[in-house]
N, C-alpha and C positions, 0 to 999 in steps of 0.2 A: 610481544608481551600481551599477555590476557586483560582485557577491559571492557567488560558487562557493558551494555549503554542497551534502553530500549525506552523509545515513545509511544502507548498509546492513547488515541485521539479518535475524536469523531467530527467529521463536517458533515454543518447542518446547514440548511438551504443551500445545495450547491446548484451552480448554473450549468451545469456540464449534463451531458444526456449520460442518467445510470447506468444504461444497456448495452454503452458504446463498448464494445469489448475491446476492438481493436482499440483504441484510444487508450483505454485503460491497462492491456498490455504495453503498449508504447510509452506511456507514462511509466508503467511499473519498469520497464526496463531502461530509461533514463534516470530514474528517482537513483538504481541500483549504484549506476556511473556515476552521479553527482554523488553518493553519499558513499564515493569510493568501497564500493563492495563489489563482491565478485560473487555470479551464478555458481552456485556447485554442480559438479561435471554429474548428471545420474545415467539409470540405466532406462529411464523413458523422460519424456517431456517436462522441461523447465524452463519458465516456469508453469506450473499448469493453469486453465484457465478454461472457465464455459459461463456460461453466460444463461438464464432463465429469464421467461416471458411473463412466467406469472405462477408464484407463491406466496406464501403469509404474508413475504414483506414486498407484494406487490410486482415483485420482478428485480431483475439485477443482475450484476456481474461477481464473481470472485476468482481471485487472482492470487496462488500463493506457490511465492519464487522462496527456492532454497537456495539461499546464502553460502558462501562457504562455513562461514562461523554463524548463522543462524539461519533468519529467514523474513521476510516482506509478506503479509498477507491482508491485504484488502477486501471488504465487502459493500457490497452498497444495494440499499432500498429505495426503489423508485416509491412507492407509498412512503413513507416517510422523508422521501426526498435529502435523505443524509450517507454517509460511507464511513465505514467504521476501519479503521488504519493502525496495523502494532510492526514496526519495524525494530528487531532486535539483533544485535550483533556484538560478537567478543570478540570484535579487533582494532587494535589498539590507533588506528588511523582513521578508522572510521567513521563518518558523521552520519547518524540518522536522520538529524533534523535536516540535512539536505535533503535527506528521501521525501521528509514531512513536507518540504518546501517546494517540490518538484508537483506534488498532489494539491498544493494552496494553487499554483500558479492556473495547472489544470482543472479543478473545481471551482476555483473562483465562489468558495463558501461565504455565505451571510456570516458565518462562523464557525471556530473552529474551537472544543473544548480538548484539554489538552486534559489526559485523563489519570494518566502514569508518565514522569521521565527517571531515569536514572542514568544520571552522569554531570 
């Protein structure tokens, strides 16, 4: 059955290194498992991921895994020292806010503003 759900959020002051890529893969592909979702099968790399040293927002990583029923996609600014998170999915078992919970654990945020949920 079809059921919309999507969180976005931003943490700010996180204690996690924003450049950690691998980390932040590993996270993004634990968040998926907790929040019972599945990678969608493509014809190149999922989920994709590259990591900068230094632009507008200082440096960072992004990370944006396709979903079967949607998608995970993570960014984060070392100058501003926050990561910006919208996890959406239409299926019916699904928890996002496991995903959300998976990235609390691993940024370990001064805080976390919760900015959109639906469900």
């Amino acid at each position: 059955m079809y059921k919309y759900k999507q969180i976005l959020a931003t943490f700010h002051g996180c204690k996690a290194d924003l450049t950690d890529e691998a980390g932040f893969l590993k996270t993004s592909l634990e968040a998926i498992k907790r929040a019972k979702m599945e990678l969608a099968k493509t014809s190149g790399e999922n989920p994709l991921h590259y990591r900068v040293d230094d632009d507008a927002m200082g440096g960072g990583v992004s990370i944006n895994a396709l979903i079967v029923t949607s998608h995970l996609t993570i960014h984060t600014s070392k100058k501003y020292n926050s990561v910006e998170f919208d996890c959406a999915t239409c299926g019916e078992d699904s928890e996002p806010e496991e995903a959300l919970k998976a990235f609390m654990d691993f940024l370990k945020a001064e805080r976390v503003e919760i900015r959109y949920k639906n469900f």
